[in-house]
Structure formats: structure tokens, C-alpha cells
Backbone and ligand atoms as CSV (ligand in chain L), in Angstrom:
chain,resi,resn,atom,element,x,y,z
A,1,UNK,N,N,23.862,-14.441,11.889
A,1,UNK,CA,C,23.067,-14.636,10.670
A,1,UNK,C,C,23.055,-13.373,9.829
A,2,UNK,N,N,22.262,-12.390,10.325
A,2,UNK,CA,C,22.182,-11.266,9.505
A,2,UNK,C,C,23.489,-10.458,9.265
A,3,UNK,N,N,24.283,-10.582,10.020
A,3,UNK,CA,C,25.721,-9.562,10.671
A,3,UNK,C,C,26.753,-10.127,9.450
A,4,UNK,N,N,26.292,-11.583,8.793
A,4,UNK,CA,C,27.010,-11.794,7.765
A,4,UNK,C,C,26.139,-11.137,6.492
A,5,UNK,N,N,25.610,-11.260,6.336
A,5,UNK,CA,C,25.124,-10.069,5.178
A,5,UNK,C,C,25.214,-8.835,5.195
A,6,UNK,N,N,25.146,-8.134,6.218
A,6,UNK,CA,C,25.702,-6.672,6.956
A,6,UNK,C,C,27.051,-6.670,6.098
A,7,UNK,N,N,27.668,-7.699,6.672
A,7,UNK,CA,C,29.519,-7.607,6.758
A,7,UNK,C,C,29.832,-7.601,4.857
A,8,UNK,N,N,29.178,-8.785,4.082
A,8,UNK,CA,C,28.979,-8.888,3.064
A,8,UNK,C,C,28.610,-7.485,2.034
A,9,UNK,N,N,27.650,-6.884,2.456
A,9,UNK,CA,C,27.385,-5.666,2.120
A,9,UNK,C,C,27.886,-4.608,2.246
A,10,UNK,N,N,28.370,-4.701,2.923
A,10,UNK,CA,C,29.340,-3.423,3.939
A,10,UNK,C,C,28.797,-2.244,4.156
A,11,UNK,N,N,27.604,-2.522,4.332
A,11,UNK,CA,C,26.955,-1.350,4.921
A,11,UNK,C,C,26.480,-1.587,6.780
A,12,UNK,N,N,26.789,-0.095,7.114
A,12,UNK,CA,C,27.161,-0.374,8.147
A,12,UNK,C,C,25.742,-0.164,9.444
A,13,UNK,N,N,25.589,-0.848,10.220
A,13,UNK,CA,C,23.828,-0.759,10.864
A,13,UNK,C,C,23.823,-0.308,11.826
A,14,UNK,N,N,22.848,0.853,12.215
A,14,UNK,CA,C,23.003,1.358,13.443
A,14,UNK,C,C,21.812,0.712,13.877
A,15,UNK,N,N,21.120,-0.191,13.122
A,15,UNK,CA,C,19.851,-1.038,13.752
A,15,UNK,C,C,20.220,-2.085,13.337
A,16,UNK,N,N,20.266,-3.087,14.777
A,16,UNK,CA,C,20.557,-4.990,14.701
A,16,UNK,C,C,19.196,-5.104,13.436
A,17,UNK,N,N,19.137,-6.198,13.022
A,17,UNK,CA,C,17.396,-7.225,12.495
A,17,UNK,C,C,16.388,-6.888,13.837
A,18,UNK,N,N,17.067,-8.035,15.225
A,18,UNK,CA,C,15.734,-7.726,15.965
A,18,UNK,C,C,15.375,-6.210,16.420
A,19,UNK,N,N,16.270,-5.064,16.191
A,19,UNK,CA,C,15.432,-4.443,16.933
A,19,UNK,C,C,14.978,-3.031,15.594
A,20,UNK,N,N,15.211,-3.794,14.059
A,20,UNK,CA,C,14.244,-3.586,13.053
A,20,UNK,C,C,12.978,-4.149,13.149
A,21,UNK,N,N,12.936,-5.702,13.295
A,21,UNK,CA,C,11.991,-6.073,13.775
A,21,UNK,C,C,11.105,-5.725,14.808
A,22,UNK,N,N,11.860,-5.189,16.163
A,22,UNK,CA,C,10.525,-4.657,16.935
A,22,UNK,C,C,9.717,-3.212,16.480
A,23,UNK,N,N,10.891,-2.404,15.792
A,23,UNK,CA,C,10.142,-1.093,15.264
A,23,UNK,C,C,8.740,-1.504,13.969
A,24,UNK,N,N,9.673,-2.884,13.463
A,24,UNK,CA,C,8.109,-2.789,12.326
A,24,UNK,C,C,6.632,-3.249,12.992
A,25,UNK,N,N,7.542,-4.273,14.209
A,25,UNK,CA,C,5.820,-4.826,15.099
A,25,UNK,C,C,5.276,-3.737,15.684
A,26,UNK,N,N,5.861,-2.914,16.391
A,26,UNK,CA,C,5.266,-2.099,17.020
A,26,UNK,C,C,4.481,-0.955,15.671
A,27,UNK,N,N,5.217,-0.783,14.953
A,27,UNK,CA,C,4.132,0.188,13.784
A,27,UNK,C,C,2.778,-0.785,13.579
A,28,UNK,N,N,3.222,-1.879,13.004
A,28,UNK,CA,C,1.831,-2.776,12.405
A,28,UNK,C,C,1.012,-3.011,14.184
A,29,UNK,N,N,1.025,-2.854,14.908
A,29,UNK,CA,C,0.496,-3.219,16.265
A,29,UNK,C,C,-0.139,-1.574,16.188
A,30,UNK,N,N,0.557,-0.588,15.991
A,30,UNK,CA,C,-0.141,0.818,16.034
A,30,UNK,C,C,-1.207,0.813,15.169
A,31,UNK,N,N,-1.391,0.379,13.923
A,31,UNK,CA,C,-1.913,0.810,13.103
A,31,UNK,C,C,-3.138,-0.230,12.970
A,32,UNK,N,N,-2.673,-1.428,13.560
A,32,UNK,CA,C,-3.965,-2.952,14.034
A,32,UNK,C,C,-4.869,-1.874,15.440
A,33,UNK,N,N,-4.655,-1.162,16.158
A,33,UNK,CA,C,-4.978,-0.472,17.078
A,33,UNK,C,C,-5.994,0.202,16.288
A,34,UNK,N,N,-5.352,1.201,15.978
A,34,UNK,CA,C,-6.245,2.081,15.402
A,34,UNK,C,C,-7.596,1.799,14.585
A,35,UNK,N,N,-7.082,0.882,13.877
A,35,UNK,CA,C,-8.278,0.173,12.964
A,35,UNK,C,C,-8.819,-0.743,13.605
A,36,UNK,N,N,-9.168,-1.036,15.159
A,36,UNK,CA,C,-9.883,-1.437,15.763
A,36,UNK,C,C,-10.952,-0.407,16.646
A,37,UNK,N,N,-10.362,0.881,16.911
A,37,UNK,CA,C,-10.384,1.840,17.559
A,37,UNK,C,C,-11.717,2.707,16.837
A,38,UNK,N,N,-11.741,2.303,15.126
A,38,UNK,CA,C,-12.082,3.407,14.745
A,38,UNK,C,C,-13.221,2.669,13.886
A,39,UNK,N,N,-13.456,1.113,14.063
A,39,UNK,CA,C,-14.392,0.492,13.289
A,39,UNK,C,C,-15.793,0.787,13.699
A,40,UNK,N,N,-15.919,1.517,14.607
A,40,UNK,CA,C,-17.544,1.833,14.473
A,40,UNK,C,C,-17.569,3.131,13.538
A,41,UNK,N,N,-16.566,3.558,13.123
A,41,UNK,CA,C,-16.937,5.099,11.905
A,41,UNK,C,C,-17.195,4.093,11.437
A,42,UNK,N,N,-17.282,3.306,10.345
A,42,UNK,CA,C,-16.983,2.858,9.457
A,42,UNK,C,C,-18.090,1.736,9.052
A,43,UNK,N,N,-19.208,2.054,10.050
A,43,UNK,CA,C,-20.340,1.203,9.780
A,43,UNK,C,C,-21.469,1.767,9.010
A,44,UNK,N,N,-22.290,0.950,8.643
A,44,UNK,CA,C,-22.927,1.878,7.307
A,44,UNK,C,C,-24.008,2.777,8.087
A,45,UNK,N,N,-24.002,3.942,7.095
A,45,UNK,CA,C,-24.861,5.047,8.052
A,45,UNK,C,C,-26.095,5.232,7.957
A,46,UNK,N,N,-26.828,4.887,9.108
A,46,UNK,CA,C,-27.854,4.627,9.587
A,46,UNK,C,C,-29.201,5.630,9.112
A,47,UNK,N,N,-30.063,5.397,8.365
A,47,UNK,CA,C,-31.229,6.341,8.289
A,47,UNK,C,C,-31.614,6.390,9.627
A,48,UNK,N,N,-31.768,7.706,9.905
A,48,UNK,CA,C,-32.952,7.775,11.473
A,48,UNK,C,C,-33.378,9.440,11.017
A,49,UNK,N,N,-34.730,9.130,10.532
A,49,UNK,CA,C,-34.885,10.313,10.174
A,49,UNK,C,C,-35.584,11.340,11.498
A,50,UNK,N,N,-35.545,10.550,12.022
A,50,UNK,CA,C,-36.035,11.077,13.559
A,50,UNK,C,C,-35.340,12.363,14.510
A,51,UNK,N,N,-34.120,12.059,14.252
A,51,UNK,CA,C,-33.047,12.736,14.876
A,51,UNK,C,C,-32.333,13.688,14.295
A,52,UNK,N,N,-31.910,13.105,12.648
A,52,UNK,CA,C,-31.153,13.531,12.136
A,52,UNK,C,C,-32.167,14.151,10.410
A,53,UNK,N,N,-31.733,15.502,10.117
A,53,UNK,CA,C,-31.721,15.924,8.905
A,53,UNK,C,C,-31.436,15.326,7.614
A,54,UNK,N,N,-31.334,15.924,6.552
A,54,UNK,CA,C,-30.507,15.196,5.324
A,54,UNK,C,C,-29.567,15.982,5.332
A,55,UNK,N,N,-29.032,17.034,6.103
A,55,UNK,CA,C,-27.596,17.660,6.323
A,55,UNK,C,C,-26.622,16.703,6.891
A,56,UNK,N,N,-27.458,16.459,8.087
A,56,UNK,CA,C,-26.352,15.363,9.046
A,56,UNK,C,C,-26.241,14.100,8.440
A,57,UNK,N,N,-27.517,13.678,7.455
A,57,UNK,CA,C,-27.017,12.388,7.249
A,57,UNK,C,C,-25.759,12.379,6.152
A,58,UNK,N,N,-25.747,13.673,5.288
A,58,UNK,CA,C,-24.443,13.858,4.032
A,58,UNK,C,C,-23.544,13.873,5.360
A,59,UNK,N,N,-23.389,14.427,6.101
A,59,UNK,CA,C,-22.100,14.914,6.813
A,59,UNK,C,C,-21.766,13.661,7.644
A,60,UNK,N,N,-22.717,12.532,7.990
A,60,UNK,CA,C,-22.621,11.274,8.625
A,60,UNK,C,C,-21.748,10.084,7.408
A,61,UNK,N,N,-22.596,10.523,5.874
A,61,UNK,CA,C,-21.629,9.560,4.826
A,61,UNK,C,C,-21.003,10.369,4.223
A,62,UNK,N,N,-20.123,11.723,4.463
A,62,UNK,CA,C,-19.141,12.176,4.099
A,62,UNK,C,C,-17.729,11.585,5.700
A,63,UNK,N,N,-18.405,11.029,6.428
A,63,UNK,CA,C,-17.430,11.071,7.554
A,63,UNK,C,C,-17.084,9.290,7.349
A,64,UNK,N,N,-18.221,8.462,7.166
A,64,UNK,CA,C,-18.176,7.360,6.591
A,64,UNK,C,C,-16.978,7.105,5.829
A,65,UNK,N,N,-17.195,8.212,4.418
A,65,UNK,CA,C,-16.657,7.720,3.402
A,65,UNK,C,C,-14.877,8.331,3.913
A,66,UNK,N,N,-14.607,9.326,4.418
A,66,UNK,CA,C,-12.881,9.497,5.419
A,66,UNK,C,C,-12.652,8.234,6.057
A,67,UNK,N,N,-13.843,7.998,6.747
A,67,UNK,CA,C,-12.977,6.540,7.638
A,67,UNK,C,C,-12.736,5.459,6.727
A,68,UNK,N,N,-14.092,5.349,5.572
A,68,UNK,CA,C,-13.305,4.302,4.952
A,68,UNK,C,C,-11.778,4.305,4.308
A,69,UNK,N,N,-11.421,5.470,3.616
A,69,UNK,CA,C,-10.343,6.311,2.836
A,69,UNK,C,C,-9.009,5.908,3.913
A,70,UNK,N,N,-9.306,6.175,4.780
A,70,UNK,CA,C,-8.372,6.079,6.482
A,70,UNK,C,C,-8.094,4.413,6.624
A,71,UNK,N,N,-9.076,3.675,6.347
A,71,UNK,CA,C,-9.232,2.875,6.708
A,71,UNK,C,C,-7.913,1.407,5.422
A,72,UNK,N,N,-8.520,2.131,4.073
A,72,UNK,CA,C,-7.648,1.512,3.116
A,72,UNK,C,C,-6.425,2.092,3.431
A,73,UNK,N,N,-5.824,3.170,3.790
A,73,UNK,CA,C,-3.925,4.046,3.971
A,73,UNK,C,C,-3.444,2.662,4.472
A,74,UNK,N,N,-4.455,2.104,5.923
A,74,UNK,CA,C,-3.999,1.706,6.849
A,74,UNK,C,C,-3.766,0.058,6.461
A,75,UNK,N,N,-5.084,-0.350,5.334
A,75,UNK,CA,C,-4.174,-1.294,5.361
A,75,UNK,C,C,-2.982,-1.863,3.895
A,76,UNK,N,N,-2.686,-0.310,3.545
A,76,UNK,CA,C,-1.644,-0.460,2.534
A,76,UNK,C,C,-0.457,0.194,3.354
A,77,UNK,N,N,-0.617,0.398,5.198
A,77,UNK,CA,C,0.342,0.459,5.743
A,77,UNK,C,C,0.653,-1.103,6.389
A,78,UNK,N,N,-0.511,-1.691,6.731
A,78,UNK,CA,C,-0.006,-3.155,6.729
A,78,UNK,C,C,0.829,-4.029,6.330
A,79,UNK,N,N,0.210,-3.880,4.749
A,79,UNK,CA,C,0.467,-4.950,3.826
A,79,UNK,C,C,2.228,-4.227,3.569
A,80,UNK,N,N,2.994,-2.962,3.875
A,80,UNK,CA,C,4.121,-2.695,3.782
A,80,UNK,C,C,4.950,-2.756,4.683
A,81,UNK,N,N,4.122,-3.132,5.518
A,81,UNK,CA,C,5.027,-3.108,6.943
A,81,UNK,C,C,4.807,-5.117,7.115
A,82,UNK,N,N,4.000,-5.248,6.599
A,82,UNK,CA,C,4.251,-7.282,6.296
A,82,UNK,C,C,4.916,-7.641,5.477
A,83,UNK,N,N,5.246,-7.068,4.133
A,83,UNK,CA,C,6.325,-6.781,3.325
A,83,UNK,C,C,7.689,-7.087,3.686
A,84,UNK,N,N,8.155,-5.570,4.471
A,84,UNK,CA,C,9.202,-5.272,5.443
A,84,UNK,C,C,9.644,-6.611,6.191
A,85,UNK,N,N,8.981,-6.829,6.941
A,85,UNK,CA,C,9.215,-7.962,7.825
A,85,UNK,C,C,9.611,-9.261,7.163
A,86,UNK,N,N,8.495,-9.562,5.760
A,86,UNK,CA,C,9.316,-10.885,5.172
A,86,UNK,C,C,10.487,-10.225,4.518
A,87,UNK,N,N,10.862,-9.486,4.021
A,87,UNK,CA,C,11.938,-9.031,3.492
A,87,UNK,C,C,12.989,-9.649,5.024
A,88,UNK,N,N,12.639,-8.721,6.043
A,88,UNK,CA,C,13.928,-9.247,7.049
A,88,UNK,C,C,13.798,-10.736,7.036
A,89,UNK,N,N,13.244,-11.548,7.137
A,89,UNK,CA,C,12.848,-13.053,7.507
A,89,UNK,C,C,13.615,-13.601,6.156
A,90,UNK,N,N,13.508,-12.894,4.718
A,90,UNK,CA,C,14.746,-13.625,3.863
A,90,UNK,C,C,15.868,-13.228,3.707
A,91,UNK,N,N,15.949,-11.849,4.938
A,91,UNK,CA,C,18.041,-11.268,4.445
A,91,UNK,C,C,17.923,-10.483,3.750
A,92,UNK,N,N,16.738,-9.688,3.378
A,92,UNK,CA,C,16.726,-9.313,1.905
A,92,UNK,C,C,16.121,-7.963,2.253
A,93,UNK,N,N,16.595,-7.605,3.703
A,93,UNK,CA,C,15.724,-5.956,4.502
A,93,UNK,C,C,16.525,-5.223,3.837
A,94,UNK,N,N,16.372,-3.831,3.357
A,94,UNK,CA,C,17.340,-2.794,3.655
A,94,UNK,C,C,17.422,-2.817,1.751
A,95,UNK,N,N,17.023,-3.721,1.046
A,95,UNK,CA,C,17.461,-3.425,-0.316
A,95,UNK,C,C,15.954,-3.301,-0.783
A,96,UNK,N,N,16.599,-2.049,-2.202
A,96,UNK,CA,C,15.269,-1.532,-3.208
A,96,UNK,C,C,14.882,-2.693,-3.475
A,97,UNK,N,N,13.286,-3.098,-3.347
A,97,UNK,CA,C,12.535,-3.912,-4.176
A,97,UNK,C,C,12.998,-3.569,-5.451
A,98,UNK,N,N,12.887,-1.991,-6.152
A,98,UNK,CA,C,12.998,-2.359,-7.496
A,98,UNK,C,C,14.027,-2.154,-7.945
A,99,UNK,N,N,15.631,-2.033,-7.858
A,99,UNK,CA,C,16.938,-2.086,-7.867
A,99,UNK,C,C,17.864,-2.758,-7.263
A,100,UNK,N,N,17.279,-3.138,-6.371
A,100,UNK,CA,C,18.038,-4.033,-5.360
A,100,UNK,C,C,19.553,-3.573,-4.799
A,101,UNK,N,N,19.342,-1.844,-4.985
A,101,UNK,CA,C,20.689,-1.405,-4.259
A,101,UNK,C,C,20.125,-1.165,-2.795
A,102,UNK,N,N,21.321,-0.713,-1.699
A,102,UNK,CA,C,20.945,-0.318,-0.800
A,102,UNK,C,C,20.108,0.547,-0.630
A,103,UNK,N,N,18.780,0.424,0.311
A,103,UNK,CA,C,18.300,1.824,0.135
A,103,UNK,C,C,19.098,2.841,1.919
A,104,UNK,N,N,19.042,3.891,1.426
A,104,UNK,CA,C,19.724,4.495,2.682
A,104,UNK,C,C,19.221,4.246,3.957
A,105,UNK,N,N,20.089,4.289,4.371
A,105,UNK,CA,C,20.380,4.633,6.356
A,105,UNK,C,C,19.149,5.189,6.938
A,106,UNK,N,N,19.188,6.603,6.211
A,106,UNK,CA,C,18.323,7.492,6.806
A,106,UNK,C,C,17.460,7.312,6.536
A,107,UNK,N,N,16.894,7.313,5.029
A,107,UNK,CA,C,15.685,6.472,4.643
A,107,UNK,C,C,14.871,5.710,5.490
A,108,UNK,N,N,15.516,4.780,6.056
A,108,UNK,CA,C,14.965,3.340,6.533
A,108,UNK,C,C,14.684,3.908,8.002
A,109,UNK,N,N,15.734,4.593,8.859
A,109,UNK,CA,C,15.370,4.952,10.106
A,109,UNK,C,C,14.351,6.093,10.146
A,110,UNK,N,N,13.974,6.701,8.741
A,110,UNK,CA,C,12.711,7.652,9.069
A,110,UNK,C,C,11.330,6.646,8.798
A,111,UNK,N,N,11.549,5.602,7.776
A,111,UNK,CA,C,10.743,4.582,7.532
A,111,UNK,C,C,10.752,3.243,7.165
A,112,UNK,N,N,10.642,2.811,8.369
A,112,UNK,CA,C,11.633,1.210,8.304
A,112,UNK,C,C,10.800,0.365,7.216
A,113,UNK,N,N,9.498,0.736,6.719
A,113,UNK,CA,C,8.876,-0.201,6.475
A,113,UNK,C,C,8.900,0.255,4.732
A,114,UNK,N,N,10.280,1.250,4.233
A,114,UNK,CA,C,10.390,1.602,3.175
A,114,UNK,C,C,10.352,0.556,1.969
A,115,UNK,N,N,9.890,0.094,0.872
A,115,UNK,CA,C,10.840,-1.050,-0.042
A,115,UNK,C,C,11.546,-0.451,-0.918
A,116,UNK,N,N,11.850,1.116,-1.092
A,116,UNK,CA,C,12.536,1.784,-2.267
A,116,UNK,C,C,13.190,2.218,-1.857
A,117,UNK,N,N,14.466,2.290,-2.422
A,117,UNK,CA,C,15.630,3.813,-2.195
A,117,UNK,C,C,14.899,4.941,-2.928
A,118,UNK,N,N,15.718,5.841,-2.380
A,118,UNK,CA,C,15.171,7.078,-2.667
A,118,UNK,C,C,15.434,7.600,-4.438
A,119,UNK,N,N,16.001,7.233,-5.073
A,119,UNK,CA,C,15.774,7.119,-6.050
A,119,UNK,C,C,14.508,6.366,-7.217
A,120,UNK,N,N,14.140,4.950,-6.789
A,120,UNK,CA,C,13.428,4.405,-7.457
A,120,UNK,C,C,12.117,4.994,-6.720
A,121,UNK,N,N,12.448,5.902,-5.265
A,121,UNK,CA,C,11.074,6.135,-5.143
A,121,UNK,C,C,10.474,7.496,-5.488
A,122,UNK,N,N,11.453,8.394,-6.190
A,122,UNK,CA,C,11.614,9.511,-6.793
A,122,UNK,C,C,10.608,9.221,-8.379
A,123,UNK,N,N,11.204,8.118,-8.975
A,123,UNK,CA,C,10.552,7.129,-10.059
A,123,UNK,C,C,11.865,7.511,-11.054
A,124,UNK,N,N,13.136,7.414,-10.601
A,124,UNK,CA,C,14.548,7.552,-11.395
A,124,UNK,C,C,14.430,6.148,-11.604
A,125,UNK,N,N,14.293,6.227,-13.067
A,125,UNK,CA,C,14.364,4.600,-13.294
A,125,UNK,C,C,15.844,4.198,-14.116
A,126,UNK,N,N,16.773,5.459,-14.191
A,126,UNK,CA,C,18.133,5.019,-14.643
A,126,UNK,C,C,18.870,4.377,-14.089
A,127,UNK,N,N,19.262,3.001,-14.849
A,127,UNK,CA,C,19.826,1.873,-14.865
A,127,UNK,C,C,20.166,1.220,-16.095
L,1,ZN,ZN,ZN,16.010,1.470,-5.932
């Protein structure tokens, strides 16, 4: 299936589809982790004036407001790494969303879940 679009393209893969595919599950599985891991920062912060100062409570919704910050990266690492994946699911992995040339080799094996060549992601919009 894919090996004819490979061949078509003639670019040459040192990564099959499935085992693009397992590198993007395993990222989105890292990053579903984490943001399970880390959902109690991220609950709203508690008055207890008992315990805590109005130092600790800034430093309780300054830590709040990182996890939330942490919390959106992660899921605009999602939503690119769900991207990625339908891209492989239509044949259509490995090319610029916004040029639709190849994006590089290296590119992709430092970040599989890239949608730009390194140009359109530079913001070279010559064409
Ligand atoms: Zn491009």
C-alpha cells in the first residue's frame, strides 16, 4: 500500500508507515500519560487560609497557571500528533501541509509528528 507511494515519490524510507505509526502512538500515549499524571496541578487553588499565607497562595496560582500553560503545549501536541496519524491513514504522511512537497528525512525522524518542511516552517512562503 504505502511502498507504492514511497516508490511513486521516490523518496526513499528508512521508516515503514507501521513503524511511523508506532513512534506517533507511543508520543501521543507519552503525552496522554503525562496529562494524567499531572491533573491534580491543575485543580483550582484552594483558599485555606489556615495553612497557607497570601505568598503561598500567589505561588500555588502562579504554579496553577504553568500547569495550565503545560497543559494546553500538550494538547496542541495531541491534536499534531492526531494530525500526523490521519495524514498516514490517507497516504498523505511525510508531505508539507502547506506545499505539499516532501518534507525531509531528517525533519520527520527528529519529529515525526512534523506537518511542515522546513521551509514553510521557516515561514518561506516562495512559490
Ligand atoms: Zn512546505
Amino acid at each position: 500500500m504505502g511502498e507504492d507511494r514511497l516508490a511513486a515519490g521516490g523518496r526513499l524510507s528508512v521508516a515503514g508507515d507501521a513503524e511511523i505509526r508506532a513512534r506517533l502512538e507511543a508520543l501521543r500515549a507519552a503525552v496522554e500519560a503525562e496529562e494524567t499524571d499531572t491533573a491534580d496541578s491543575r485543580a483550582p487553588v484552594m483558599l485555606d487560609q489556615s495553612s497557607v499565607g497570601r505568598l503561598s497562595r500567589m505561588d500555588a496560582m502562579q504554579m496553577q497557571a504553568m500547569a495550565a500553560a503545560q497543559s494546553r503545549r500538550r494538547a496542541t501536541a495531541r491534536a499534531r500528533i492526531a494530525a500526523a496519524l490521519a495524514r498516514l491513514d490517507a497516504g498523505t504522511y511525510g508531505l508539507c501541509a502547506k506545499c505539499e512537497e516532501e518534507i525531509e528525512e531528517a525533519r520527520l525522524a527528529f519529529d515525526p509528528a512534523t506537518p511542515l518542511c522546513l521551509a514553510c516552517a521557516r515561514g518561506d512562503e516562495r512559490a
